[in-house]
N, CA, C and O of each residue as an XYZ file, in Angstrom:
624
protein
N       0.814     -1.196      0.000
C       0.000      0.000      0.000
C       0.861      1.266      0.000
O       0.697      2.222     -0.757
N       1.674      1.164      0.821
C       2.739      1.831      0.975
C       3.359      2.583     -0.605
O       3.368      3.792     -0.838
N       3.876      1.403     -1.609
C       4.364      1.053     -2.442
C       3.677      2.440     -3.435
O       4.167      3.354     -4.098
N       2.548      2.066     -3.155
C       1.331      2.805     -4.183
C       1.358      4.428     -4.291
O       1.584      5.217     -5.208
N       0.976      4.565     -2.739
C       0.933      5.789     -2.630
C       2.335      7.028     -3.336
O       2.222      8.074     -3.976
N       3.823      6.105     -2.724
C       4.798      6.747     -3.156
C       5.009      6.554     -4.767
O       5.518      7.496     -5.375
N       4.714      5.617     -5.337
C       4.577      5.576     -6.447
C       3.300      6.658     -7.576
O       3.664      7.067     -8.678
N       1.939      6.938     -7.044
C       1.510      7.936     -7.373
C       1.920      9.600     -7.015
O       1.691     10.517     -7.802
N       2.575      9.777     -5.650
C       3.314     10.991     -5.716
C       4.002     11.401     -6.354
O       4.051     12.543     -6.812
N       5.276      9.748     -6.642
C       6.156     10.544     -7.886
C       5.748     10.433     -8.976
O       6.674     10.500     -9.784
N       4.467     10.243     -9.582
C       4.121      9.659    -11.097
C       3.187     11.481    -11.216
O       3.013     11.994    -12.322
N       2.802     12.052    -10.154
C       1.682     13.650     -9.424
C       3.432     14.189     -9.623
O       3.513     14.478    -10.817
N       4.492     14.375     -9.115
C       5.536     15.034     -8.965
C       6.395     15.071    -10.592
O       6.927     16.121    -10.954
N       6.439     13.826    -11.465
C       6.644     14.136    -12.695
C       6.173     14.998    -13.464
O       6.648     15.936    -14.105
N       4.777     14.391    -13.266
C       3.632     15.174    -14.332
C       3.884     16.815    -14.138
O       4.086     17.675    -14.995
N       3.814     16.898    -13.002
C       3.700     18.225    -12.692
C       4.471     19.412    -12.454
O       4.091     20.539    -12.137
N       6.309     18.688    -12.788
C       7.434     19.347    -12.939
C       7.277     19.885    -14.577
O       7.308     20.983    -15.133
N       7.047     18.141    -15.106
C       7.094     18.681    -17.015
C       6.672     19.454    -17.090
O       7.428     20.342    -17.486
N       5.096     19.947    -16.812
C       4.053     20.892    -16.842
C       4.890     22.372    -16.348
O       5.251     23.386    -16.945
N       4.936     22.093    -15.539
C       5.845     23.599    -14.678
C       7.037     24.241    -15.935
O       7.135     25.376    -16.400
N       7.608     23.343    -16.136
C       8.936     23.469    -16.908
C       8.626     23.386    -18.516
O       9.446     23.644    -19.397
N       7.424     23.018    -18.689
C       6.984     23.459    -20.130
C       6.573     24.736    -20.410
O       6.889     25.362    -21.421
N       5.550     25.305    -19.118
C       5.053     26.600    -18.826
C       5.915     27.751    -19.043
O       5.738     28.821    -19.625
N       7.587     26.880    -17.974
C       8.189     27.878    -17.864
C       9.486     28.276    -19.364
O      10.126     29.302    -19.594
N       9.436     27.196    -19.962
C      10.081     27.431    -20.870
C       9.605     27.915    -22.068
O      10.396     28.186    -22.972
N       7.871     28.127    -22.252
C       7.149     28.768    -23.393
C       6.923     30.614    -23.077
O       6.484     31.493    -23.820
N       7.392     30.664    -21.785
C       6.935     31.888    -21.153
C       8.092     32.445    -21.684
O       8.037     33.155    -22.688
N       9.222     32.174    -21.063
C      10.960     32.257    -20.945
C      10.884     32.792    -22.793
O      11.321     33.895    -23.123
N      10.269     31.811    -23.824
C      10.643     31.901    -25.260
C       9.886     33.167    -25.616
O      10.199     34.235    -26.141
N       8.898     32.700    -25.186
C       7.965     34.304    -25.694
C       8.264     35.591    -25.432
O       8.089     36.597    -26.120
N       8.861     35.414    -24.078
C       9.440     36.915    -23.455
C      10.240     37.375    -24.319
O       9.811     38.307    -25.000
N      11.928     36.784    -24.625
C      12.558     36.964    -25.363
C      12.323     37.506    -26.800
O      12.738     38.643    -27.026
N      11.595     36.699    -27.976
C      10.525     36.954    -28.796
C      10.301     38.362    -28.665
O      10.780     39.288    -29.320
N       9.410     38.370    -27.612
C       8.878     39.944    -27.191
C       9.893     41.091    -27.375
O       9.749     42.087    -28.085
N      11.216     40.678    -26.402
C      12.203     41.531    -26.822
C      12.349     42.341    -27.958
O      12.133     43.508    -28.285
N      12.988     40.854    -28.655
C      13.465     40.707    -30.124
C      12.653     41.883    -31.019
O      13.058     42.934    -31.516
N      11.448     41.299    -31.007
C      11.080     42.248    -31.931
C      10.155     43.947    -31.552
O       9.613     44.641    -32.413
N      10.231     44.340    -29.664
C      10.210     45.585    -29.895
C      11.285     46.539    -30.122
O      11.221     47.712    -30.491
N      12.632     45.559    -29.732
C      13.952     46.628    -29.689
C      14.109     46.410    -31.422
O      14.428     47.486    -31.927
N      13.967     45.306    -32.449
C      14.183     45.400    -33.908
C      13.319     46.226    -34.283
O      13.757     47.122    -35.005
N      11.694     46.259    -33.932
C      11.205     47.132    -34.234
C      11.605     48.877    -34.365
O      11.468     49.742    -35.230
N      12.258     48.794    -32.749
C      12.752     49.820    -32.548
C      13.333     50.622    -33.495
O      13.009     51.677    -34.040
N      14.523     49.672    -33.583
C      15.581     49.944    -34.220
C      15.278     50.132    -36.041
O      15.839     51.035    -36.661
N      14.434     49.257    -36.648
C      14.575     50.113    -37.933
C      13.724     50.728    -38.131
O      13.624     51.141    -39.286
N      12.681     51.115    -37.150
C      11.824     52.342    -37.150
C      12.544     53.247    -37.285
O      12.675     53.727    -38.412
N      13.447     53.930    -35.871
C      14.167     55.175    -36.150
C      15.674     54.782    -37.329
O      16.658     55.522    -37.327
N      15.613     53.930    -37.955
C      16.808     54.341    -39.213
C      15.906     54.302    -40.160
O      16.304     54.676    -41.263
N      14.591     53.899    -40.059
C      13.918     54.318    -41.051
C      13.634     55.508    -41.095
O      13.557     55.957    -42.238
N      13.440     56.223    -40.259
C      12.916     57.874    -40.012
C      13.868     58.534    -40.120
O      13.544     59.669    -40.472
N      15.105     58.396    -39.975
C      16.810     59.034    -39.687
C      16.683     59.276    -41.307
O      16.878     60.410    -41.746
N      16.283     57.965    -42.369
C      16.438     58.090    -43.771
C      15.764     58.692    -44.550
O      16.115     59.139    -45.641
N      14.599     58.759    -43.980
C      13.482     59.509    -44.120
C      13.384     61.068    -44.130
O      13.037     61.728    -45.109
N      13.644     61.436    -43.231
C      13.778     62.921    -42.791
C      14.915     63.450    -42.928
O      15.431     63.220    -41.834
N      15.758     64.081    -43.614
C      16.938     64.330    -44.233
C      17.308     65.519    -42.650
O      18.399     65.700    -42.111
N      16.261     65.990    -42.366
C      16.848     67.029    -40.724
C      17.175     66.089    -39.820
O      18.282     66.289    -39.321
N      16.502     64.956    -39.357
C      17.303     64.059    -38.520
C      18.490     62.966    -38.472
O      18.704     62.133    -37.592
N      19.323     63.245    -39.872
C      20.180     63.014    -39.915
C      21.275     63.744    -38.773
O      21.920     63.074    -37.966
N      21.338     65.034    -38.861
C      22.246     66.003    -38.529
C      22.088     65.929    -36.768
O      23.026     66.201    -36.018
N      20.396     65.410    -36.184
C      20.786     65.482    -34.815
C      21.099     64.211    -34.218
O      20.560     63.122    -34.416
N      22.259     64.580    -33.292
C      22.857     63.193    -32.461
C      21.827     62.523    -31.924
O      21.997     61.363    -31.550
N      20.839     63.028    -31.828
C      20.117     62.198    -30.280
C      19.450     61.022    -31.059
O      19.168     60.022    -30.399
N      19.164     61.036    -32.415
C      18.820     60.497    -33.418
C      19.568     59.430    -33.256
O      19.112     58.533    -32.547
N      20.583     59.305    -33.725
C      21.976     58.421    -33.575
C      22.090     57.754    -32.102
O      22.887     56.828    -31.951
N      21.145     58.305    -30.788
C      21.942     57.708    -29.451
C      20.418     56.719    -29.627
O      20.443     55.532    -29.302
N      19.340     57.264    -30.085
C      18.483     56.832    -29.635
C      18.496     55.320    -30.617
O      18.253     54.311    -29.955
N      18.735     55.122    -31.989
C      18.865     54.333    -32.359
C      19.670     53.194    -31.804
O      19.257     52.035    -31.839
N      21.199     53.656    -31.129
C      21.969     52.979    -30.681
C      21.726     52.178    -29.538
O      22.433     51.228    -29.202
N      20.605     52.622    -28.882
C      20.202     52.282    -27.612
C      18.994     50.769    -27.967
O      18.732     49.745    -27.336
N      18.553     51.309    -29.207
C      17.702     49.707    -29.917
C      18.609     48.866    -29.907
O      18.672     48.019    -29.016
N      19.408     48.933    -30.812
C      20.962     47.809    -30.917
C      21.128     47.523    -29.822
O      21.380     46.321    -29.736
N      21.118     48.058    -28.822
C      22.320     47.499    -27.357
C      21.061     46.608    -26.951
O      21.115     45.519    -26.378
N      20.023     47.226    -27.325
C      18.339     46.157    -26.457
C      18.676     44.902    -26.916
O      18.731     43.918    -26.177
N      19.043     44.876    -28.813
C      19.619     43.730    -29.635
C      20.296     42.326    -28.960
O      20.059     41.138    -28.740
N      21.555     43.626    -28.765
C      22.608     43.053    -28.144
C      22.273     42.204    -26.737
O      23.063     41.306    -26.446
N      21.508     42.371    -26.146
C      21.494     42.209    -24.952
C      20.738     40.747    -24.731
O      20.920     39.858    -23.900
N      19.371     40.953    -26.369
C      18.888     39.938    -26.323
C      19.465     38.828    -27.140
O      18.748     37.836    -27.268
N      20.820     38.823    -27.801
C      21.836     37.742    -27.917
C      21.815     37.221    -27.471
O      21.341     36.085    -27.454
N      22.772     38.297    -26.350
C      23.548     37.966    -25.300
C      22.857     36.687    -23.715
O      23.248     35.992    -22.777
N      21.904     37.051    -24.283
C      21.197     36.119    -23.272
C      20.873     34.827    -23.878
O      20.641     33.906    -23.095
N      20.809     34.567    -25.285
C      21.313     33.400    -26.005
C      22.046     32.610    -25.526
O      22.103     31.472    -25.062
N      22.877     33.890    -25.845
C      24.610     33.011    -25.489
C      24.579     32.551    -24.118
O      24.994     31.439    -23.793
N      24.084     33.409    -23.294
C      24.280     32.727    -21.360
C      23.216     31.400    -21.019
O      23.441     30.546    -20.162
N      22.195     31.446    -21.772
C      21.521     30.449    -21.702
C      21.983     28.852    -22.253
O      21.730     27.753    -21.762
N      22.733     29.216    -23.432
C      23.599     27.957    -24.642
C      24.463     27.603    -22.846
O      24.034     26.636    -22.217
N      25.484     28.365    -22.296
C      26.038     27.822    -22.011
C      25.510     27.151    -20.469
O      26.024     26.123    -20.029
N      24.477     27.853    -19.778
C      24.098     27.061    -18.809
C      23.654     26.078    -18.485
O      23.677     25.548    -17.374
N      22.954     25.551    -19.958
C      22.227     24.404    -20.132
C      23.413     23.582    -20.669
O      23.427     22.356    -20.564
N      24.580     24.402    -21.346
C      26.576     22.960    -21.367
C      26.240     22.899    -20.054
O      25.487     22.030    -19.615
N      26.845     23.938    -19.241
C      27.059     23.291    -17.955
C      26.181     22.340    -17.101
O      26.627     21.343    -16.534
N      25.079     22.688    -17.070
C      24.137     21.838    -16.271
C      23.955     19.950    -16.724
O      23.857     18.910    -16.073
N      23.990     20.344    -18.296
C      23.970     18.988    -18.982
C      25.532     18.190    -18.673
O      25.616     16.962    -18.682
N      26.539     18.953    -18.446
C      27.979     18.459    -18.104
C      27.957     18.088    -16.607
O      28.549     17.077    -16.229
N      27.439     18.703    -15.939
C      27.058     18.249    -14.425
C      26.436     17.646    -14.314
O      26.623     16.993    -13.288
N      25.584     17.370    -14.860
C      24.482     16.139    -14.599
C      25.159     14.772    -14.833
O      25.005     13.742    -14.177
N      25.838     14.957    -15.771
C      26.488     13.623    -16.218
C      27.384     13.224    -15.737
O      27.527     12.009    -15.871
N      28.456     13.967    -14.939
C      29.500     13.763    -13.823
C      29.065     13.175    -12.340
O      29.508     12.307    -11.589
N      27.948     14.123    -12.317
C      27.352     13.100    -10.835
C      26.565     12.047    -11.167
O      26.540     11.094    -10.389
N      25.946     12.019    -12.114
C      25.537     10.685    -12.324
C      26.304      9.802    -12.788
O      25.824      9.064    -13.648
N      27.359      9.650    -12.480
C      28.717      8.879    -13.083
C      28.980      9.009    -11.381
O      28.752      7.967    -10.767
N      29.327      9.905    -10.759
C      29.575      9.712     -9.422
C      28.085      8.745     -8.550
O      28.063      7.750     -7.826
N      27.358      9.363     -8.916
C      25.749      8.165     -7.868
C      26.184      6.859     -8.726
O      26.228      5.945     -7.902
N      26.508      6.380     -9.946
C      26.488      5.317    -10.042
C      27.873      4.541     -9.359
O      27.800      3.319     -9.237
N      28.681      4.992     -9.073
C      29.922      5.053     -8.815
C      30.178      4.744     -7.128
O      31.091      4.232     -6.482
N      28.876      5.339     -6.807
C      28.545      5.289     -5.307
C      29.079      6.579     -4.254
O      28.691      6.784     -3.104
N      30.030      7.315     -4.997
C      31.117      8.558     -4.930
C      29.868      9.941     -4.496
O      30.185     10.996     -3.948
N      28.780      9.640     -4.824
C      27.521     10.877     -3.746
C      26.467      9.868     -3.830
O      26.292      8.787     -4.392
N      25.621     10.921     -2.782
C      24.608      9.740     -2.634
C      23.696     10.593     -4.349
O      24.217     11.236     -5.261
N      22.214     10.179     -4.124
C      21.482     11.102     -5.055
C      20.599     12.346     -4.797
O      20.165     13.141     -5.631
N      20.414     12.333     -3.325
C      20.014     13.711     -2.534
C      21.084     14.674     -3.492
O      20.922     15.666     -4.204
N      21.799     14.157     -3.258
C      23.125     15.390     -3.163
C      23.329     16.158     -4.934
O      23.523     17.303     -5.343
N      23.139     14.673     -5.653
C      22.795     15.000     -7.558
C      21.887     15.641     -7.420
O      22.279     16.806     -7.354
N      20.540     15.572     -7.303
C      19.413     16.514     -7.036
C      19.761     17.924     -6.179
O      18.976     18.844     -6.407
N      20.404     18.090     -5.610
C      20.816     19.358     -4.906
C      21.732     20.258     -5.838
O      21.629     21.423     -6.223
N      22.749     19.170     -6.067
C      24.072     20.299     -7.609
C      22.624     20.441     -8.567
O      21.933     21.459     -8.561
N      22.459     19.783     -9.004
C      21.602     19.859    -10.092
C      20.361     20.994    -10.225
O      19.841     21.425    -11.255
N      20.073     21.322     -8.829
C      19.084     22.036     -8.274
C      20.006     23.820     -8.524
O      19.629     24.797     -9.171
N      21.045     23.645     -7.846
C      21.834     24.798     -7.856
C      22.283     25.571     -9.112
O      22.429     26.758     -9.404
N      22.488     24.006     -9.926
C      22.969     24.805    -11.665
C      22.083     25.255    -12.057
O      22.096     26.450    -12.352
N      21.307     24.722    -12.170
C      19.533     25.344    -12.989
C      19.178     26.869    -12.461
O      18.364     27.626    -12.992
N      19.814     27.087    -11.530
C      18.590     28.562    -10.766
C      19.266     29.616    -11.519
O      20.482     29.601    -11.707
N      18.062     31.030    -12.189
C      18.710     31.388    -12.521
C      19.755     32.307    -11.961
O      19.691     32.464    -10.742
N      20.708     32.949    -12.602
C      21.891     33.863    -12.094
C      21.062     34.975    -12.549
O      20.186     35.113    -13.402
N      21.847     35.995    -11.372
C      22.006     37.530    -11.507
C      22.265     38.155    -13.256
O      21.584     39.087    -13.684
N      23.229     37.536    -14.019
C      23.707     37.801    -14.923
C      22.082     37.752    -15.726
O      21.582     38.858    -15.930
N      21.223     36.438    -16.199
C      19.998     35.917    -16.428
C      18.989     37.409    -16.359
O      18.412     38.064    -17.226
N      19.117     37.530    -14.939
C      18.080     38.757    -14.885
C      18.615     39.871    -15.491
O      18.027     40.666    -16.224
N      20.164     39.887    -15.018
C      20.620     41.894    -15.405
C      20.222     41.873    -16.833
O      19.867     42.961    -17.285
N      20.206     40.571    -17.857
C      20.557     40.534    -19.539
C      18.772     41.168    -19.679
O      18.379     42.105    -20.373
N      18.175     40.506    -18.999
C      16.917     40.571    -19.315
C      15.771     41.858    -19.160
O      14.940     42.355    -19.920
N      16.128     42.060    -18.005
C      15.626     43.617    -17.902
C      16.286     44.408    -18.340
O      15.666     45.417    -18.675
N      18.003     44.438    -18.615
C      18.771     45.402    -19.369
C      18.252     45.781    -21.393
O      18.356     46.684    -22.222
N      17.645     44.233    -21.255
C      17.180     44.415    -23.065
C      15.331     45.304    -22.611
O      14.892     46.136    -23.406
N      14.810     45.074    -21.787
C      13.664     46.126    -21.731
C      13.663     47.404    -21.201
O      12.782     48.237    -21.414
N      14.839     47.597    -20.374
C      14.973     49.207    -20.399
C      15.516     49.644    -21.526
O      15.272     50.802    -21.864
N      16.498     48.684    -22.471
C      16.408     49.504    -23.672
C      15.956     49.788    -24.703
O      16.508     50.330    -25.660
N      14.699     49.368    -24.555
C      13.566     49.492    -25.196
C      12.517     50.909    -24.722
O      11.909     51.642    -25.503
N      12.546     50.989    -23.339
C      11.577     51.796    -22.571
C      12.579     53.358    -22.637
O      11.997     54.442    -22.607
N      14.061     53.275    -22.726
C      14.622     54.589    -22.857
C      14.539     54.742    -24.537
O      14.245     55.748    -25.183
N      14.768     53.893    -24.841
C      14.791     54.270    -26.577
C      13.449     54.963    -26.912
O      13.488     55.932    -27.670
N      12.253     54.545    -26.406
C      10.655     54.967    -26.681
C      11.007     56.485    -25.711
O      10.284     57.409    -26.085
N      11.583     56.715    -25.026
C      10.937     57.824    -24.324
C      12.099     58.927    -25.135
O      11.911     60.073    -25.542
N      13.271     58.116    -25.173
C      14.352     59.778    -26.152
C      13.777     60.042    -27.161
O      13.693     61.216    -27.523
N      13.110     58.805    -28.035
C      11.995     59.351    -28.944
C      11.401     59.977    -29.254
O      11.396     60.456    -30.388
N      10.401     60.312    -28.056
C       8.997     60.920    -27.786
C      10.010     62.367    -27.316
O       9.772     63.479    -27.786
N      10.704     62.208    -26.710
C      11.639     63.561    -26.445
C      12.018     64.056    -27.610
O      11.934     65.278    -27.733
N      12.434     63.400    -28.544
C      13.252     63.950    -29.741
C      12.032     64.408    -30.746
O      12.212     65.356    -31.511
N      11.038     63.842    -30.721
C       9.505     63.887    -31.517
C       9.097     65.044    -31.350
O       8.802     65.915    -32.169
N       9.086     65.026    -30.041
C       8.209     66.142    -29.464
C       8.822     67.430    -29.197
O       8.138     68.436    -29.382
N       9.771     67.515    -28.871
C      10.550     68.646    -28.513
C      10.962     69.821    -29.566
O      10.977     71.052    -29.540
N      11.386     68.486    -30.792
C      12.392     69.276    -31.733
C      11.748     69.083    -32.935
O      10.773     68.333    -32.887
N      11.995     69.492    -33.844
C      11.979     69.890    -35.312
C      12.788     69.371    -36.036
O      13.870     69.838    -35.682
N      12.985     68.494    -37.067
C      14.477     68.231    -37.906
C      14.907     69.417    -38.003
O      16.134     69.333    -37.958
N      14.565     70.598    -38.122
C      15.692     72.070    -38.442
C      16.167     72.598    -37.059
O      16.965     73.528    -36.945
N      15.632     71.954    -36.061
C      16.259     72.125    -34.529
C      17.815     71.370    -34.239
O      17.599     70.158    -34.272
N      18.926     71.562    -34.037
C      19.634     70.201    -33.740
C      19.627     70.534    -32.057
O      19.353     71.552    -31.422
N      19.951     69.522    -31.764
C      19.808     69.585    -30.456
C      21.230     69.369    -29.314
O      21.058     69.434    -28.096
């Protein structure tokens, strides 16, 4: 009876990690996505308008504000790239202690615990992530500053 019960917890504890971790990895994709295309948006909006308007060539803020789409770009790479490698590492750790639990060298509390630790995300994870939506949210507002304020025959 015994047998049963622990056997439906972990069969309730599978189901319901996949689920969690499907959730969390369609959320995780979409966000990014999201990024992607308000800072691209961003970005060839104002070089479309820079090309467009022969006066906003001449003002810088034109030029910072665009630059500030790119870095949103950049940022949402860059979190590519930190993600490619956390999931090397985690997949490289996993396979070392499970070479050690079979080995007898840890118990499997302890695989479940490293394993627990690689996965969470880092500081770096968040700074990439909100760093690509503030540069989205300053790029929209030097905008609306540069829109609103000035004139292409204004430089600023």
């Amino acid at each position: 009876m015994i047998g049963d019960a622990q056997r439906m917890q972990s069969d309730y504890f599978e189901k319901r990690f996949d689920h969690l971790r499907l959730m969390s990895s369609e959320a995780e994709k979409a966000a990014w996505n999201y990024l992607l295309a308000i800072n691209g948006g961003g970005a060839a909006g104002m070089l479309a308008f820079i090309g467009a308007v022969p006066g906003y060539r001449q003002i810088w803020m034109s030029y910072l504000i665009l630059a500030v789409f790119v870095l949103g770009l950049v940022f949402v790479g860059g979190s590519h790239v930190n993600q490619n490698i956390r999931i090397n590492r985690a997949l490289i750790g996993w396979r070392s202690d499970w070479l050690s639990v079979a080995e007898g060298k840890i118990l499997w509390l302890d695989m479940l615990k490293r394993d627990g630790l690689r996965t969470e995300n880092s500081f770096l994870s968040w700074f990439i992530g909100f760093s690509a939506l503030a540069c989205f949210l300053v790029g929209v507002i030097l905008a609306a500053i540069l829109f609103y304020f000035r004139s292409p025959t204004m430089p600023i």
